[in-house]
N, C-alpha and C positions, 0 to 999 in steps of 0.2 A: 207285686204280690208281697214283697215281704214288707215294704210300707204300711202296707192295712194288717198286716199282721203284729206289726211294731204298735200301730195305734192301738189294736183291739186288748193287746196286752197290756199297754199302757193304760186306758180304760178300765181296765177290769179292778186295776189298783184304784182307782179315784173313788169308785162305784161303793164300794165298804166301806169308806169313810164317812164317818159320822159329821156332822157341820161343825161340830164344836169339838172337833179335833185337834184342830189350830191354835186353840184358845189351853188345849188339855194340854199338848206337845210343850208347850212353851212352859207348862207351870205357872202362870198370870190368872190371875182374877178377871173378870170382865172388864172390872172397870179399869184394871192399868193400862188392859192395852185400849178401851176406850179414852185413858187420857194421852196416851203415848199414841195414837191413831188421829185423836181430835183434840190435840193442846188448847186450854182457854187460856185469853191473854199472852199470849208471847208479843214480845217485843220490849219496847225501853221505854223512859221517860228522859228529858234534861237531867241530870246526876245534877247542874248548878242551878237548877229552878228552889226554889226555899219551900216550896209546899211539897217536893219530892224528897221519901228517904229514901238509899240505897242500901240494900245488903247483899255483900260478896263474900260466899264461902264457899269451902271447897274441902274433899277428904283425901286426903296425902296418897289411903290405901288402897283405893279405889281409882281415882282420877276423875272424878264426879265434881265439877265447878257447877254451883248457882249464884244466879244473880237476881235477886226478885229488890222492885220497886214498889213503892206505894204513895199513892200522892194525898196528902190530908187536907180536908178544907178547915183553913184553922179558924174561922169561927164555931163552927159545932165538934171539932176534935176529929170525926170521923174521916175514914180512912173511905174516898168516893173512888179509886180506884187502884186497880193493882197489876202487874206485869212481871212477865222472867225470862229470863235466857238460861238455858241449861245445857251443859255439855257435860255429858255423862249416859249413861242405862235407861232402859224402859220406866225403872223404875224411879230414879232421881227425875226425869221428865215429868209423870204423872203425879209424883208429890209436889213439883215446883208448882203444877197447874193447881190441887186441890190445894194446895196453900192459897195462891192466887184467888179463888173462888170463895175459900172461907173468911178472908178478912175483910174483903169489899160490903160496903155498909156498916161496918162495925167500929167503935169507937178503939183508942190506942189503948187502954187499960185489957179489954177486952181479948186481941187479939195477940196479948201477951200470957193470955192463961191458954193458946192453943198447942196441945203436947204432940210430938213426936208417935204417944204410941194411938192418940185418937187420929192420925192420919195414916197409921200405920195398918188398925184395926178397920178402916172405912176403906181401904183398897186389898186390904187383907193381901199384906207384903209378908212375904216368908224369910225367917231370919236372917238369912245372911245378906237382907234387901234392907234390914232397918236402920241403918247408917242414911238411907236415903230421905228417911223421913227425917233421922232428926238433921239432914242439913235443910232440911224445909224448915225447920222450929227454928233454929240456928239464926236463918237467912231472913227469918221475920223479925226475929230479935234484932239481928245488926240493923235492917232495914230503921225500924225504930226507933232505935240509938242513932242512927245516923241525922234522922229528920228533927228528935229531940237535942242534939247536936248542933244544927242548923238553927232552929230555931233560938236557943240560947245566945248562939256567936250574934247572931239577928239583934235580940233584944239588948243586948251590951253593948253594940252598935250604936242602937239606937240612941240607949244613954248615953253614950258618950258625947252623941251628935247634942243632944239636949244640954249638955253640962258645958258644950263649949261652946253652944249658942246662947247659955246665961252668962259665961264672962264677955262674952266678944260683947253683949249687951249693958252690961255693966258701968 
């Protein structure tokens, strides 16, 4: 008896709650806990493959580490896919992902004009969350650098292999 009495009370609390209760409790937008629920692209790429950039950042204040990749086909510049690992908040999760989703298809000039507060305004993060977006802006940047990085060491390589195959030739 006092079993079914325990439920019907316990029930009576569920019963008033609204569906979008969970979403209001938390103070999140739909969509953070939509990408914090349903991350796109997680995972890695080769860090040594040469058509992969890496960027690894991280906020001291927080404890929020990202790692987003991008891998570019270097005949048309564009960036054919993207990935990230993130340890840190709902909200550093869900910007790693909509960073992730915004720069696929898009050429590297391109995805250097994406700001911190157009990712911040699309998931609608409340201030003391916007540290999060811009390690997303951050980690696209390093990512970038990294591959433009790569690609440079590549090409000087190259020359060099070319300038010592004209004297060995000589």
């Amino acid at each position: 008896m006092l079993r079914a009495a325990g439920r019907r009370f316990l029930r009576l609390g569920l019963e008033h709650r609204a569906p979008t209760a969970a979403v209001a409790a938390r103070g999140y937008h739909e969509r953070v806990v939509d990408h914090y629920d349903n991350p796109r692209n997680v995972g890695s790429f080769d860090k040594n493959d040469p058509t992969v950039g890496t960027g690894l950042v991280g906020a001291p204040a927080c404890g929020d580490v990202m790692k987003l990749q991008i891998k570019v086909d270097d005949a048309t510049g564009k960036i054919v896919d993207a990935c990230f690992k993130t340890f840190g908040c709902g909200s550093a999760i869900a910007s790693s992902s909509v960073a992730t989703e915004w720069v696929k298809g898009k050429h590297m000039e391109e995805v250097l004009s994406i700001k911190n507060t157009e990712i911040a305004k699309h998931l609608s993060l409340p201030p003391v969350k916007l540290h999060c977006s811009m390690l997303a802006e951050d980690a696209i940047k390093a990512a970038v650098k990294d591959y433009e990085a790569k690609k440079a060491k590549l090409a000087a390589g190259n020359a060099e292999t070319t300038q010592t195959e004209k004297v060995a030739s000589a």
